[in-house]
N, C-alpha and C positions, 0 to 999 in steps of 0.2 A: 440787872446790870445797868450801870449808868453810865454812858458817854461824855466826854468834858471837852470840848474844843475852844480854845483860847484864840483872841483876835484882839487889834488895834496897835500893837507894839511896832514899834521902828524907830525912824533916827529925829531926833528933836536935840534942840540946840539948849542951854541950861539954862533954866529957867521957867524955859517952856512947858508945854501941857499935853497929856496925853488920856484918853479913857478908854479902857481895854475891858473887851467883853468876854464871856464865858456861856459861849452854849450847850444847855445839857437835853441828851437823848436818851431813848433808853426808858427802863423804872422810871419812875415818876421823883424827881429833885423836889418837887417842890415843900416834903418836908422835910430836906433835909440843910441843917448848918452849913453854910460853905466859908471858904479862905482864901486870901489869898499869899503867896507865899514867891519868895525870888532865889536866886541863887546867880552867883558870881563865880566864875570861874578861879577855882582853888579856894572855894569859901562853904561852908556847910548853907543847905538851905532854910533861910531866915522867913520868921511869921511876919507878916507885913495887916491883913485887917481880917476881921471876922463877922457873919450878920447870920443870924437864928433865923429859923424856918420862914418866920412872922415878919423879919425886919424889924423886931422890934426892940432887938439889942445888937449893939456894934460893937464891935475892940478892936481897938489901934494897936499898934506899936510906937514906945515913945517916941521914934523916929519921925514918923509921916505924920501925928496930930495936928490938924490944922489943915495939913495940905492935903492928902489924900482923904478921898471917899468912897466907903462901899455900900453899894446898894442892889439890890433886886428885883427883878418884875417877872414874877411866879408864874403871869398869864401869857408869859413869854419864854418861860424853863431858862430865864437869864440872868447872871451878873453881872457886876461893873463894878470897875475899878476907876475909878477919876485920878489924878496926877497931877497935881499940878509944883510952879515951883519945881524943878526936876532937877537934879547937879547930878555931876559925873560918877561920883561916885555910888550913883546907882541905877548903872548900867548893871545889867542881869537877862537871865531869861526869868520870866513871871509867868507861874502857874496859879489854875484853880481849882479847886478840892473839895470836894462833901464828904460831911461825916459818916453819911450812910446808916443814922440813927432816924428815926421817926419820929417826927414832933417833938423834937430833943431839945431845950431849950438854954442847951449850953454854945457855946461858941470856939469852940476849943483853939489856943493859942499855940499849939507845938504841931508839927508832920504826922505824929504816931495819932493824933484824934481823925486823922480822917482817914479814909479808905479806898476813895475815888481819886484819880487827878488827870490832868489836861495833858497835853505835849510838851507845854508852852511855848509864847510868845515870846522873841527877845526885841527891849528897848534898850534904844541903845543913845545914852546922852551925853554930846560934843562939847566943850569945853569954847 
Protein backbone atom coordinates (compact mmCIF):
# COMPACT_ATOMS: atom_id res chain seq x y z
CA UNK A 1 0.00 0.00 0.00
CA UNK A 2 1.21 3.38 -0.78
CA UNK A 3 0.64 6.63 1.01
CA UNK A 4 0.30 9.99 -0.93
CA UNK A 5 0.36 13.25 1.05
CA UNK A 6 0.02 16.57 -0.79
CA UNK A 7 1.68 19.96 0.45
CA UNK A 8 2.52 23.61 -0.78
CA UNK A 9 -1.04 24.89 -1.95
CA UNK A 10 -2.60 28.03 -0.64
CA UNK A 11 -3.45 31.63 -1.55
CA UNK A 12 -1.33 33.33 -4.23
CA UNK A 13 -2.35 36.37 -6.23
CA UNK A 14 -2.46 35.77 -10.36
CA UNK A 15 0.24 35.29 -11.76
CA UNK A 16 2.13 34.14 -9.18
CA UNK A 17 3.95 30.93 -8.32
CA UNK A 18 3.52 27.92 -6.46
CA UNK A 19 5.30 24.22 -6.08
CA UNK A 20 3.43 21.61 -4.47
CA UNK A 21 4.78 18.42 -3.15
CA UNK A 22 3.73 14.81 -2.88
CA UNK A 23 5.06 12.55 -0.38
CA UNK A 24 4.84 8.88 -0.70
CA UNK A 25 4.92 6.13 2.14
CA UNK A 26 4.29 3.01 2.34
CA UNK A 27 5.29 0.11 -0.76
CA UNK A 28 8.11 1.50 -2.49
CA UNK A 29 6.70 4.64 -5.32
CA UNK A 30 9.65 4.69 -6.71
CA UNK A 31 8.51 2.55 -9.69
CA UNK A 32 5.75 3.82 -9.97
CA UNK A 33 4.15 6.62 -12.73
CA UNK A 34 2.59 9.44 -10.99
CA UNK A 35 0.11 12.49 -11.84
CA UNK A 36 -0.93 15.05 -11.12
CA UNK A 37 -4.50 15.89 -11.31
CA UNK A 38 -7.18 19.11 -9.83
CA UNK A 39 -10.73 19.43 -9.55
CA UNK A 40 -12.87 22.54 -9.08
CA UNK A 41 -15.87 22.60 -7.40
CA UNK A 42 -18.76 21.44 -9.75
CA UNK A 43 -16.16 20.32 -12.26
CA UNK A 44 -15.06 16.51 -13.13
CA UNK A 45 -11.45 15.93 -12.04
CA UNK A 46 -9.10 17.20 -14.80
CA UNK A 47 -5.28 15.67 -15.82
CA UNK A 48 -2.99 18.48 -15.26
CA UNK A 49 1.02 16.57 -15.85
CA UNK A 50 2.55 13.04 -15.83
CA UNK A 51 6.37 11.60 -15.22
CA UNK A 52 7.36 7.69 -15.51
CA UNK A 53 9.23 5.86 -13.03
CA UNK A 54 12.63 7.25 -14.55
CA UNK A 55 11.63 10.79 -15.08
CA UNK A 56 12.36 10.31 -18.19
CA UNK A 57 9.02 11.09 -19.86
CA UNK A 58 6.59 13.87 -18.99
CA UNK A 59 2.99 14.86 -20.39
CA UNK A 60 1.35 18.06 -19.95
CA UNK A 61 -1.80 19.12 -20.54
CA UNK A 62 -2.43 21.71 -23.34
CA UNK A 63 -3.35 23.86 -20.60
CA UNK A 64 -0.12 24.33 -18.19
CA UNK A 65 2.61 23.73 -21.27
CA UNK A 66 5.23 26.09 -20.52
CA UNK A 67 4.16 27.00 -17.18
CA UNK A 68 3.87 24.11 -15.16
CA UNK A 69 6.50 21.30 -14.22
CA UNK A 70 6.67 17.94 -13.01
CA UNK A 71 9.38 16.46 -11.53
CA UNK A 72 10.71 13.73 -9.01
CA UNK A 73 13.38 12.75 -6.54
CA UNK A 74 13.02 8.96 -6.02
CA UNK A 75 15.81 9.29 -3.19
CA UNK A 76 13.31 11.28 -1.57
CA UNK A 77 9.78 8.98 -2.36
CA UNK A 78 8.80 12.72 -3.79
CA UNK A 79 6.93 14.91 -6.40
CA UNK A 80 6.58 18.17 -7.55
CA UNK A 81 4.55 20.25 -9.06
CA UNK A 82 6.00 23.80 -10.16
CA UNK A 83 3.11 26.56 -11.13
CA UNK A 84 3.86 29.08 -12.18
CA UNK A 85 1.85 32.05 -14.07
CA UNK A 86 -1.36 31.00 -12.04
CA UNK A 87 -4.94 32.84 -13.09
CA UNK A 88 -8.09 32.38 -11.34
CA UNK A 89 -9.52 30.16 -12.97
CA UNK A 90 -7.43 27.53 -11.64
CA UNK A 91 -8.17 27.59 -8.33
CA UNK A 92 -8.96 23.84 -7.39
CA UNK A 93 -7.81 21.31 -4.94
CA UNK A 94 -4.72 19.30 -6.62
CA UNK A 95 -3.90 15.85 -6.11
CA UNK A 96 -1.27 13.27 -6.62
CA UNK A 97 -1.61 9.73 -7.83
CA UNK A 98 0.65 6.50 -8.94
CA UNK A 99 -0.24 4.12 -11.14
CA UNK A 100 0.68 1.29 -9.03
CA UNK A 101 2.36 -0.40 -12.04
CA UNK A 102 6.07 -1.49 -11.72
CA UNK A 103 8.60 -0.03 -14.02
CA UNK A 104 5.65 0.82 -16.19
CA UNK A 105 6.79 3.24 -18.71
CA UNK A 106 3.57 4.75 -19.50
CA UNK A 107 2.41 7.94 -17.95
CA UNK A 108 -1.14 7.65 -18.01
CA UNK A 109 -3.26 10.98 -18.83
CA UNK A 110 -6.93 10.03 -17.42
CA UNK A 111 -7.96 9.25 -13.16
CA UNK A 112 -8.86 5.48 -14.19
CA UNK A 113 -4.74 4.78 -14.81
CA UNK A 114 -3.94 5.17 -11.49
CA UNK A 115 -4.81 3.68 -8.33
CA UNK A 116 -3.21 5.48 -5.43
CA UNK A 117 -4.10 9.26 -4.58
CA UNK A 118 -3.28 12.05 -1.97
CA UNK A 119 -6.18 14.12 0.02
CA UNK A 120 -5.17 17.03 -1.63
CA UNK A 121 -4.05 20.35 -1.52
CA UNK A 122 -6.17 23.27 -2.32
CA UNK A 123 -4.67 26.56 -4.27
CA UNK A 124 -6.44 29.04 -4.22
CA UNK A 125 -5.66 32.00 -6.98
CA UNK A 126 -7.03 35.85 -6.22
CA UNK A 127 -7.81 37.78 -8.98
Amino acid sequence: QVQLVESGGGLVQAGGSLRLSCAASGRTFTYYAMGWFRQAPGKEREFIAAITWTGGTTKYADFVKGRFTIARDNTKNTVYLQMNTLKPEETAVYYCAGDGVDYSDLAPTTASGYVYWGQGTQVTVTS
